[in-house]
Every structure is written in structure tokens, then in C-alpha cells.
Phi, psi and omega in degrees: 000129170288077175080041175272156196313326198283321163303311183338298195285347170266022173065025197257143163289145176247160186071311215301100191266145191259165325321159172198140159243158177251170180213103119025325272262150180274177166254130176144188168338168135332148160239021174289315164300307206237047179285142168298333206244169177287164182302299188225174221287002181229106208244341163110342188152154185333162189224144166238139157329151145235157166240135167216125229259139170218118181306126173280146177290177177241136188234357171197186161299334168239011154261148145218198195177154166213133169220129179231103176258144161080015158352168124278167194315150192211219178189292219218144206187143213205142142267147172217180172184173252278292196260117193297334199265354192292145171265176136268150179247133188113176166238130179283138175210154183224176155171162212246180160236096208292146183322319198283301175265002184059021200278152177260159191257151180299193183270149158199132175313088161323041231293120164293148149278150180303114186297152184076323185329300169283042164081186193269126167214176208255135194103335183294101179321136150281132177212145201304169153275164223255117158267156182303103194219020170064211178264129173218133195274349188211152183207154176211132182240151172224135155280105184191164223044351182278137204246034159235161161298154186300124140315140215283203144045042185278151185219148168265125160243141166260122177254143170242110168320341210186211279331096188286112222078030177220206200274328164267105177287149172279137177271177159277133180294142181306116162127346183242073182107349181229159155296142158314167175245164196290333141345282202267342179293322151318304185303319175300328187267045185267143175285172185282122170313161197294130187291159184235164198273339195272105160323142188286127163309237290112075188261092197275141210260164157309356156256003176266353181264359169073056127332113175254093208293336170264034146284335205226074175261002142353272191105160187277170157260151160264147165278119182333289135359327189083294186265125151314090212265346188194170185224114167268170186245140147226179170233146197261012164078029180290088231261343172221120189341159196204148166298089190322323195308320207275331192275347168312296175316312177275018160266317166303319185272335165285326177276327164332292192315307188276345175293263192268015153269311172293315175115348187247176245285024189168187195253142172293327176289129224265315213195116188256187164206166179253183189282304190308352166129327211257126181298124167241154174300127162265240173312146166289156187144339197098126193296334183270005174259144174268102163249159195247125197268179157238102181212306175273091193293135213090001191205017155300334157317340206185044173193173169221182208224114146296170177197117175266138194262121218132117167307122194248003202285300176268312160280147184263169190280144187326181165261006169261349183287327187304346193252303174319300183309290176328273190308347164298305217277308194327302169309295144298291163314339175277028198241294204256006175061068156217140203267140194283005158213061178253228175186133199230195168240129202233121193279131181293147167249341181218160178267118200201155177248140145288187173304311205273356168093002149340089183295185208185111169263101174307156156096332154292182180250124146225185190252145169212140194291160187274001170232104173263168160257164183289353191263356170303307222245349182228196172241057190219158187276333172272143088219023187144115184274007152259349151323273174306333153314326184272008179295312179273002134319317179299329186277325186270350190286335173303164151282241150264109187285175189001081168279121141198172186266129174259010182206172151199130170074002144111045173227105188331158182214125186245150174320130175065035154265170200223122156223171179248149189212117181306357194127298212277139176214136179240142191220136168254125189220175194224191177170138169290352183281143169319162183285330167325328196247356150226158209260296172216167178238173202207156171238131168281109162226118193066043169068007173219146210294145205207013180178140168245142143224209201249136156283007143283318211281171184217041179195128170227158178220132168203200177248174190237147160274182184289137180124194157284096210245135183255100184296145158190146162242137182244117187265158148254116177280158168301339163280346183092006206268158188206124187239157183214096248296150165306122205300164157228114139018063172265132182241115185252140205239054216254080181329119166293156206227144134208186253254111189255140186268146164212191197263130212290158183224154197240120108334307199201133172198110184288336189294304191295311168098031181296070184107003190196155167313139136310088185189152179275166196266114177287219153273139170078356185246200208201110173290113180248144182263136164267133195243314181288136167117321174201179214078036193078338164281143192304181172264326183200173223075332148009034219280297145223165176236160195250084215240134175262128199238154180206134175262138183219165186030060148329133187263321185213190191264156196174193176189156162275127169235156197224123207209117183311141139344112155094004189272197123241119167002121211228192220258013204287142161267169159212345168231111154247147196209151155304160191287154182052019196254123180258142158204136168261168172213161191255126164257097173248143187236139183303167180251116165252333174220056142086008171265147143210155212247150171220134204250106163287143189267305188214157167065212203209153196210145132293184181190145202196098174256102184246154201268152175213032165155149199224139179274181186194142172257037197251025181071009190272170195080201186227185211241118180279152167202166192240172223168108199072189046269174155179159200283086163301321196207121188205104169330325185294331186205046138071036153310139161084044182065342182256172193301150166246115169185165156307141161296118179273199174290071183129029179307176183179121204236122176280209165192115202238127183237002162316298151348318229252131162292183175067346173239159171327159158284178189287338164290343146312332204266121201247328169197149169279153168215104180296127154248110224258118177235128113287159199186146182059059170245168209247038173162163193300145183179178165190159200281113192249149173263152145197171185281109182320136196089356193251153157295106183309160181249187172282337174326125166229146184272337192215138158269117205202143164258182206276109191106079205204180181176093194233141201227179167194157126344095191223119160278122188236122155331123182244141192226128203084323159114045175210158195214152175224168187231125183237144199215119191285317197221173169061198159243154194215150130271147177240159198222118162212145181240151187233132184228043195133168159200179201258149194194139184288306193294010189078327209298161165141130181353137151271149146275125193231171198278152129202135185092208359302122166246138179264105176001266203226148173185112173294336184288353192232345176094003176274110172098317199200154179335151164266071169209164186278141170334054189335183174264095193120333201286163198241090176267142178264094193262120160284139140296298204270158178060014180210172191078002195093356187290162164293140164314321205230138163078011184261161242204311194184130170250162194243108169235162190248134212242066197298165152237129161211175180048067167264136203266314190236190172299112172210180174234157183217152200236146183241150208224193183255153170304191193353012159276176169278145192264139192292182156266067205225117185246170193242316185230132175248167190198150163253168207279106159127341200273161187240112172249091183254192168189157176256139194241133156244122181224079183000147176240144168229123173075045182035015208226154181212136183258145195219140178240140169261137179260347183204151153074197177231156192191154177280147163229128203236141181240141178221133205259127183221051179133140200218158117241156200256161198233023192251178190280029188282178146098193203236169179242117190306130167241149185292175148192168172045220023272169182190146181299092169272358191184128181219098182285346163294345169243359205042057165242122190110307196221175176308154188251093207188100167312153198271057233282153197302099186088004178307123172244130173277121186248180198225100205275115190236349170304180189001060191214153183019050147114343172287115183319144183268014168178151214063013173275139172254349171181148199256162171232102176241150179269123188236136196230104143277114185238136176084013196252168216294300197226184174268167187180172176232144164270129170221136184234133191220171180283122174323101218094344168271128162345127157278126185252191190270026158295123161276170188212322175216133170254142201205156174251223188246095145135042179254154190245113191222116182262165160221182187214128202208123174251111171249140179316180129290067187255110188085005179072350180248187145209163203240167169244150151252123150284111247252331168181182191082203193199116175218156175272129160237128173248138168262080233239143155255153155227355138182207189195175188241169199187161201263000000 
């Protein structure tokens, strides 16, 4: 409704937000192909405007009219006359003729605007809001009912907004052939306004909306304050559906309008929007500046303004204009630590009521939400009376505000503040949004996510590698909307470490109550152990410790994580296990005040962590080198010297490695690493390694029932050059492949990246015949000169080795070429299964040979690394493990499977502890889950060609991990998936570095 009585009388705008436009709109066509103004929102350069003036007749003292037919074309048309403070009595009505169809448009009602809205300035005219009516050749106004005289020099004006190749032409940009205007030479030398926690939207700025900049010689005003304190919503009176195509245009004719009709110094509004979402630059100053628009009158001092383009009266405004507006206030108030659905305070600049009938004392203080409608601060209807409802949709649509970090390591901190850290970094941070309204929060380092937590949480943790860091935290609201805090500074000061081996020692045992309650460990719930001090690990110095942990009697499937004191737990594992299912794992977890916490997921669990080595940054410890594999010990047919028979009960098998080729002698030789396979045991029972001569402990390396066939990772300290095996219950076979070891003397391999590339693959005949593997049979693969290996001086390559289409049960062992090949196996397989594993295998004669012991099978080899016995390559460091990557939480990459030919890439330089420059290769446990159909994941270095190398073959729902050492480039790698759709996880555990 339009001007009605009961408005008159209460002295109310009635529709109308003031500055304000209406739309017209004619019967016939689109009026989008033949619109004065151009189609879309990127016009190539300024456009200049024209106004063209037509004298109303005068037909009595309180009438005039004017008509004008066969016009040239114009978009928006407005009365104005001589003197701004003069009233009209009475009601103004217009209406156009579109250019296309010559059809007349109904009357539609003018509103005078409010006088003084850009302030009093001089020359400035009164005049109605200006409509909107697209393209039109005739317009006609009438003056009438009103019982004072008209105002002296009232005129009908036509603005033609626009165009290019048409009477309004694009002009040269200020700087290409014209002087700047005083305008933009101000804005420019403004410094860039305060970063905000809210991403900056999406804007079309004033030269892509063809701002015509010699309007505005002016220059912007700042707010006296500096800061933005509210956001007002308006509406632009849009009295008939209007065209997006069409906004651009009606924004050139709204500045036009407001310039040369109005008198003023730029178009009122701070910031518009359209039905369709998209935002425009309004007053000139800069979208990142507090600038001060004319849209409230009284309240322009301390607020900025949106304005939708649309009438709101009957209807609420679309949801993308409402998702624009929200992300307009997220932005600008997150500039200022104001939260968009809080409430601030504001001093009245004039004495006045709002709609709701509010006086306004200038010169006072009252409250206001921080996103108001205009009719809050004025005596106007807008933004709507469907409009305004929806405000507090709006309010709540944001993110999470006034995000920041208040502490690190639990020492205040201010936004753009420096703090310091030996590594462990815990950051305590707040936000005014409920905890309810938001879904997680993520810690940032160098911009990249390195931790979750729950939105609830106030607290995160993690380790820092050596150097500077840039901190910062980032939410995610339960609307998806995403905010992310002003960084603060860590400078970590992060010791190189290595690696001292002890004799394994039992820690913890929940069955017992040995370092814990006796009790299992529930869902959710959480064990802490103290390690420094003790079992021979020092009291300080520390870093991490090296522990084989087992989960036992499960109740249901779940998984364990193992995590420093004083962290906050982040989503990385380390045991996943079936209900009733034992399994152990080798872990190493940072230290920070000599605790570390163990997490259970589900059910109830035991839990039995024993330590078998610890890192120290006092430069003390050894050197890894590699070695085999090869077959030391295999109870079944008396490898290693020992009886062949099962180990009985409480049985003990010495092992003497002295023998063993390839290793040191024993005083050099400080530990070894063993792939430990029980097998055949005829009960539940379990295996302890410890160094021979020493007193066993309770520690165990392998957990196992009966028939069971289980192998594990085991670092054992060697004393003597012997190592023993102990079997608590029943009988076993024991199996150990030695695939390194640890040696005081420095001597010893370099490592270097290559690939991942692919070898070999029987199924295709690359590298070696096209056929499957027989039973006994033997293939030979060159190496050395290809693919990128040196012809010469390579010493052993690291290959990742698949089985796949095995017709029965076997195993396939990868030797050096023209040795005799051990019993030592790499891959065990049952008949359909695809299996991979990574091998380091000496090379002799540049050639490495792979043997099948039964039925037949494909074999595909993929080379991700070599060593050299010259000073090229790199030197290995531990880390974690700790979670780089999850698609299933999106963390690290997009929160998504990885979708058919899909590629992810994954930023692992400076992140959770990886130096941000010289790492040459990473060590990750890559987990494939869920997936749709079979397929293979292959991880190559980022930016580099991908070759037809795999790393995991997997069939469709099956959950399969591999351990993949890949180059680096550029701090990232990337994973590909081959088909299907699947979730990948990353954990690294350490990397090589120059």
C-alpha cells in the first residue's frame, strides 16, 4: 500500500526506503534486450549517465502535469523542483511507456524525500525517489489534490543510465587519457581497513558496475570514530518484479539520480543487493573502509547500510538476497569485534521518532541490535513489512563472532600479538556464538588446518615445527558459514632429537592396574600414563616416547588414540580393532610434561602400552640403516639356530645376530627392527622381544588367540649381538625378518625421493612378461638406470609391491637379484585377496627379483625411493603419528570422497611439526575407507605428471591401509583415485629432509 491515509497522518514514508527507488515495470517483453541500461554487472568501464529535464505546465496553483511522448530512451525518472526544504501538497504520480511495446505502465505514487539526508549542502534540490521503469520512450506526471501552492521550478527528470555504443557511452578510465578525480585520489591513499574475522564477500565494485567517477569529485568521508558499530537493511520500493540483468543498471541510475538530481556528494547507500544475491559497491571509499553513506537519517555517524533492491511490503525478501545481506554484516562488523546478533549503542544525530514511535534526543545514546531495519532509527516503513521480519533470520545466519585467540601455552595473548614455544602449542580462544550454533573449530597454522575440535570446545593443541607460525582459528557454524580469528605469532624454537632404543619395559596395564586403574578403559574414556622418570626414561629432556600399545578383549569395534597431556585430542588413531579382536601397534607420541593420554572411541577395552624407546634432544642416540630383509628366525624349520619346534609355555628362544650379514658388529649395534609373525599358536597368549641377557619385563610385542596369524613392528635393543623372544602361554611359531637397524657410528646410506613410478605390472607385461606369477616361479626387474634410478651406486630401492588375482593362498618374497633367495616374505595373501606392502630391498647388478611360493598371481611393483652409498640424499626424521588428512571430517582437503579420476591435494610442509622448507619426502600411513567399487589410490608429488604407479588396491568396501614414502614438491602431495568414490586417511610418521 502507497501513501495511505493513516500514514499521512502519522507523518510516516510510507513503502519507501529513503534514498529510494521503485520499478515500474510495463506489459509486453522482457525489457532486458532493449534496457537502457546494460545486461550485466561488468560494463568494461565507467559509463556516463545523462538526466534530461522537462518543466511541469502549471494547470492551476496546486496542479501541473507534464507528457512526453517519443522521448529518447531513459530507465529511471524522478520529480524534483528548485527549493530542498519546499513540501509538495498533495500526490505526485508517474508513469512511462516502454520503448518496445508502446503499452503505458499503471500511475504509480512518488514519495518526496527527505530533506538533509547527505547533510545540508548547497544547491541541493527537492525531489520524489527516483523509478525504476527499464526501458522507456514517454513518461507522464501529474500533480494534484493538494490545497497550498506547488513549489516554484518543479521538473520531470529521465535518467538514461547508460551504455555502451549508445548516447550514454563508456567513458576512459581517470588515469587513462583524464586526471584522477579527487575522489578516487583520496580513496586511494587510504591505508587497507581492519582485516575481519567474516570472509570478505564477493562485490561488484563501482568501475565493473560503470560508476561514472566524474561525479564524485567530492572524495569519500570516514566515520569520525573509525568503526562501524550496526548495519542498517533498506529497500528500494520496488513496486513491480524487476530483472537481475536490469541491476547494475538500476544502480548507475540510483547514483546518477542521487548526484544530479538530488544534489548529492555520491549514491546513498554503503552497500545494495539484488533478489538474486549479488552484492554492489555503493558509496565510494572502499568496501574494507568505514565509510559514511546517506541511508538513516541520524544514524549515519556510526553504522553503514545494505539496500535490496525490491519492494518488501507484501512479500519477505528471496533467500540469496538474505544470505547477501548476512554476509555484507558478517564482514563489516567482523572488521570491528561486533558480533551481527548482539546489540550496541548509538548517539542520535537529530531529534525525531522512528516508526515504532521512539523519540531521538541529538546528541544521546540508545540501544540498538546491531543489524537493524531502517525504520528502527527512522519514521519509514522500511525495509518492509516483510522485510523486517526476517532480520533476525539474518542475524542468526552468520558465523561464529567475534572469534579470537585469548591465550597460547596458557599466556594471554592479543590479536596480532607474538608469542613463544619449545613446540607444544595449546591456544585457548572464545567466540560470542553459542556453542549449539556451532559445529568445529580447526587451528590454523600458516593457514593450514593441523587440528579439530567439537564446537564446544575452547581449547586446541598441537606441536610446532622449528620457526615462525602464523596461528589463527577457524569455525565452522552449523549453517556452513565460516569464520576464522585475527592470527597471533608463534615462534617455535624446536630441538633436533634422536632416537635412544631401552630395553621394552611394561608400562600400563589396565587388566592389572599397573600405570592406570585397574579397569577397562570406557567409551569416551580417557587413561593418563607418566613416562618421564620413569623405567630408566629421563625426567626431562624428552621429547617423545616409543611405545608398542595393544588393545585387548574389546567389547565392540572402535579405535585408540595416543596423545600428549595438556593437548587437546585431535581425530588421529592409532588402534583400530574388531570387537574381541587383540591387536597391537608400535606408536610414537610426543611428550610435553612427561604424561601422555590414551583415548578409547567405543565399548570398553583394556589397554597394555610397553616403552621401547625414547627421543632426547641432548644429541645422544643413533642412526638408522637398512638391511634385508631377510629371514633370521622361523621356529618351523630352525632359521637362526634355534630348535625347530613351537616356543612352549614360558619358553625362550635367544636369537644371536652376530651371524647375520649386513650388520655391524655388536658394539656398534644398538637395536634392531624386526617383523615379528606369530603363527600356528594352539591359545591366546603373547610374545615378549627384549635384549638378551637382561631381565624380561612384562612388556609385549605381539597379542594373539589361538589359530590366530599376527605379525607386528618391533624396535628391540641388542646386547651382545642377541636379541630373545619369550611366549607367555600354549605354543607358537615364531617368524622374525630383520628389515634394519639402529648403529652409533654414523656410517651408513643416503636417501633419496623418486617416483612414485611404475616398475612393473604383470598384467600388462611393463618391466617384466605379461603373465601371472606361477607357483615357484621367479621374475626378474631392472632397476638401477631407469625411471630416473642412477645407473650406478644405488645400494637398495624402497618399493611398494601389490598382489593382486592370487588364485590360492601364498606368500611372495623380494630378494636382491643373483642371491640366493632366504625364506623371508614381504607379502602373505589368501586366494581373491589384493595386497600391498612396501619393501626396501637391496639391489645387486642393478636387478631385484620377486618369488611366488604357490597357485599364481599378479604382481605390480611401484618405486617411490632408493639408496645411495655416495653423500647425495637425505636424513630421516620421526614425527607423529598424527592426522594430516581425513575426508571424511574434511580435514586437510574438502570434506568429501574422493570421486572417480578425483584428485586431492595435501599441504604437508610446515605443518604438525614438518619443517616448512627442505623436506624432500614424507612418511604417511594412507588408509583407504568406504569405497564404492575396486580401485587403486596412487600419492605422487604434487604438480608432477601422475604415472600409472598405485600405492593401495582395494575392492569395494573393503578398509585397507599402506605406508607410502612420497617426494615433495612445493610442501604438498597430491592422492588419485581411479574409480568409485572413496575416504582417505593420512597419518604421517616422519619424513627425510636435505
Amino acid at each position: 500500500m502507497r501513501a495511505t491515509a493513516l500514514a499521512a497522518a502519522l507523518g510516516v514514508v510510507a513503502t519507501l526506503c529513503l534514498p529510494g527507488v521503485a520499478v515500474a515495470a510495463g506489459p509486453g517483453t522482457d525489457r532486458a534486450g532493449s534496457s537502457a541500461s546494460g545486461a550485466s554487472a561488468g560494463t568494461g568501464g565507467p559509463v556516463e549517465g545523462t538526466v534530461r529535464r522537462l518543466a511541469l505546465e502549471p494547470r492551476s496553483a496546486t496542479e501541473a502535469a507534464v507528457s512526453a511522448h517519443g522521448t529518447q530512451r531513459f530507465g529511471l525518472m524522478g520529480v524534483s523542483w528548485k527549493d530542498a526544504a519546499a513540501e509538495v501538497q498533495g500526490k505526485i504520480e508517474a508513469r512511462s511507456r516502454n520503448a518496445v511495446t508502446g503499452a503505458w505502465t499503471q500511475w504509480v505514487t512518488l514519495e518526496p524525500l527527505k530533506a538533509g539526508l547527505d547533510g545540508d549542502r548547497p544547491g541541493a534540490r527537492g525531489a520524489t525517489e527516483p523509478v525504476w521503469v527499464g526501458a522507456a520512450d514517454g513518461a507522464e506526471v501529474r500533480v494534484s489534490g493538494g490545497t497550498a501552492a506547488l513549489p516554484a521550478g518543479l521538473e520531470l527528470d529521465l535518467v538514461d543510465p547508460g551504455t555502451a555504443g549508445r548516447g550514454g557511452a563508456a567513458k576512459s578510465e581517470p588515469g587513462r587519457g583524464a586526471p584522477a578525480s579527487g575522489a578516487r585520489a583520496a580513496a586511494a591513499a587510504v591505508a587497507p581497513g581492519p582485516e575481519s574475522t567474516a570472509p570478505r564477500p564477493d562485490v561488484i565494485s563501482r568501475a565493473q558496475w560503470g560508476a561514472d567517477e566524474s561525479l564524485n569529485n567530492e572524495g569519500p568521508i570516514y566515520l569520525a570514530g573509525g568503526k562501524i558499530k550496526a548495519l542498517f537493511v533498506h529497500h528500494t520500493a520496488a513496486t513491480a518484479p524487476y530483472e537481475c540483468t536490469d541491476s547494475a543498471a538500476i544502480v548507475r541510475g540510483l547514483h546518477v539520480y542521487h548526484v544530479k538530481t538530488n544534489g548529492w556528494r555520491d549514491l546513498g547507500y554503503n552497500f545494495l543487493v539484488d533478489k538474486c544475491g549479488t552484492l554492489f559497491e555503493g558509496r565510494q571509499g572502499g568496501v574494507d573502509q568505514p565509510v559514511m553513506g546517506a541511508h538513516t537519517y541520524g544514524f549515519n555517524s556510526e553504522s553503514t547500510s545494505v539496500a535490496v533492491l525490491g519492494d518488501y511490503t507484501n512479500a519477505g525478501a528471496s533467500p540469496a538476497a538474505l544470505d547477501g545481506i548476512a554476509n555484507m554484516a558478517a564482514y563489516k562488523l567482523g572488521q570491528y569485534d561486533v558480533d551481527m546478533d548482539g546489540t550496541t549503542t548509538l548517539t542520535a544525530g537529530a531529534t525525531q521518532k522512528n516508526y515504532a514511535g521512539t523519540s531521538f534526543t541529538a546528541g544521546q545514546p540508545y540501544q540498538f541490535r546491531t543489524v537493524s531495519g531502517h525504520r528502527d532509527g527512522f519514521n519509514t516503513e522500511c525495509p518492509g513489512h516483510q522485510l523486517y521480519p526476517q532480520l533476525d533470520t539474518i542475524r542468526k545466519s552468520g558465523p561464529a563472532a567475534r572469534l579470537k585467540i585469548s591465550a597460547v601455552n596458557e599466556q594471554p595473548v592479543a590479536p596480532g600479538g607474538t608469542a613463544k614455544t619449545p613446540g607444544q602449542l595449546v591456544v585457548d580462544f572464545s567466540t560470542s556464538t553459542a556453542s549449539g550454533l556451532v559445529n568445529s573449530f580447526e587451528l590454523l597454522v600458516d593457514g593450514t588446518p593441523v587440528a579439530t575440535v567439537a564446537g564446544d570446545a575452547t581449547r586446541v593443541a598441537t606441536m610446532l615445527g622449528l620457526g615462525s607460525h602464523r596461528v589463527q582459528i577457524r569455525a565452522t557454524a552449523k549453517n556452513g558459514k565460516v569464520s576464522t580469528s585475527l592470527p597471533v605469532t608463534v615462534e617455535a624454537d624446536v630441538s633436533d632429537v634422536k632416537y635412544v632404543p631401552v630395553q621394552p619395559k611394561r608400562l600400563m596395564d589396565t587388566r592389572a592396574g599397573l600405570g592406570a586403574p585397574q579397569a577397562k578403559v570406557g567409551p569416551g574414556g580417557v587413561v593418563a600414563l607418566k613416562v618421564a622418570g620413569v623405567q630408566g626414561v629421563p625426567a626431562y629432556g624428552v621429547s617423545s616416547v616409543v611405545l608398542n600399545v595393544t588393545a585387548t578383549n574389546p567389547t565392540e569395534a572402535g579405535h585408540v588414540s595416543v596423545y600428549p597431556n595438556g593437548t587437546v585430542r585431535t581425530s588421529a588413531s592409532n588402534l583400530n580393532f574388531a570387537p574381541g579382536q587383540t591387536i597391537p601397534n608400535l606408536v610414537v607420541v610426543p611428550v610435553h610434561d612427561g604424561i601422555v593420554q590414551f583415548y578409547n572411541s567405543a565399548g570398553t577395552v583394556d589397554l597394555i602400552a610397553d616403552i621401547t624407546g625414547y627421543f632426547l634432544a641432548s644429541g645422544e642416540g643413533g642412526t638408522h640403516m637398512n638391511v634385508g630383509p631377510k629371514r633370521v628366525l622361523d621356529t618351523r624349520d630352525g632359521t637362526g639356530g634355534v630348535p625347530t619346534a613351537p616356543v612352549g609355555q614360558g619358553g625362550v628362544l635367544d636369537l644371536d645376530l652376530s651371524a647375520v650379514d649386513g650388520l655391524p658388529a655388536p658394539d656398534s649395534l644398538t637395536a634392531v627392527v624386526l617383523n615379528v609373525t606369530a603363527t600356528n599358536p594352539t591359545q591366546p597368549s603373547f610374545v615378549s622381544v627384549y635384549p638378551t641377557g637382561t631381565t624380561r619385563t612384562s612388556a609385549s610385542n605381539l597379542n594373539f588367540t589361538a589359530g590366530q596369524t599376527i605379525p607386528n613392528l618391533v624396535i628391540v635393543p641388542v646386547v651382545n649381538g642377541k636379541v630373545s623372544f619369550y611366549n607367555n602361554a600354549g605354543s607358537v611359531d615364531l617368524i622374525a625378518d630383520i628389515t634394519g637397524y639402529f648403529t652409533a657410528s654414523g656410517a651408513g646410506a643416503k636417501h633419496s625421493n623418486l617416483g612414485p613410478k611404475r616398475l612393473m605390472d604383470t598384467r600388462e607385461g611393463l618391466g617384466v612378461a605379461k603373465a601371472p606369477v606361477g607357483q615357484g616361479g621367479v621374475v626378474t626387474l631392472t632397476v638401477a638406470g631407469v625411471e630416473g634410478v642412477p645407473a650406478t651406486g644405488v645400494t637398495a630401492v624402497i618399493l611398494n609391491v601389490t598382489a593382486t588375482n592370487p588364485t590360492t593362498s601364498s606368500h611372495v618374497s623380494v630378494y636382491p637379484s643373483g642371491t640366493t633367495r632366504t625364506s623371508a616374505s614381504n607379502l602373505n595373501f589368501t586366494a581373491g585377496q589384493t595386497i600391498p606392502n612396501l619393501v626396501i630391498v637391496p639391489v645387486v647388478n642393478g636387478k631385484v627379483s620377486f618369488y611366488n611360493n604357490a597357485g599364481s598371481v599378479d604382481l605390480i611393483a611401484d618405486i617411490t625411493g632408493y639408496f645411495t652409498a655416495s653423500g647425495a640424499g637425505a636424513k630421516h626424521s620421526n614425527l607423529g603419528p598424527k592426522r594430516l588428512m581425513d575426508t571424511r571430517e574434511g580435514l586437510g582437503v574438502a570434506k568429501a570422497p574422493v570421486g572417480q579420476g578425483g584428485v586431492v591435494t595435501l599441504t604437508v610442509a610446515g605443518v604438525e611439526g614438518v619443517p616448512a622448507t627442505g623436506v624432500t619426502a614424507v612418511i604417511l600411513n594412507v588408509t583407504a575407507t568406504n569405497p564404492t567399487t575396486s580401485s587403486h589410490v596412487s600419492v605422487y608429488p604434487s604438480g608432477t605428471t601422475r604415472t600409472s604407479a598405485s600405492n593401495l588396491n582395494f575392492t569395494a568396501g573393503q578398509t585397507i591401509p599402506n605406508l607410502v614414502i612420497v617426494p615433495v614438491v612445493d610442501g604438498k602431495v597430491s592422492f588419485y583415485n581411479n574409480a568409485g568414490s572413496v575416504d582417505l586417511i593420512a597419518d604421517i610418521t616422519g619424513y627425510f629432509s636435505k
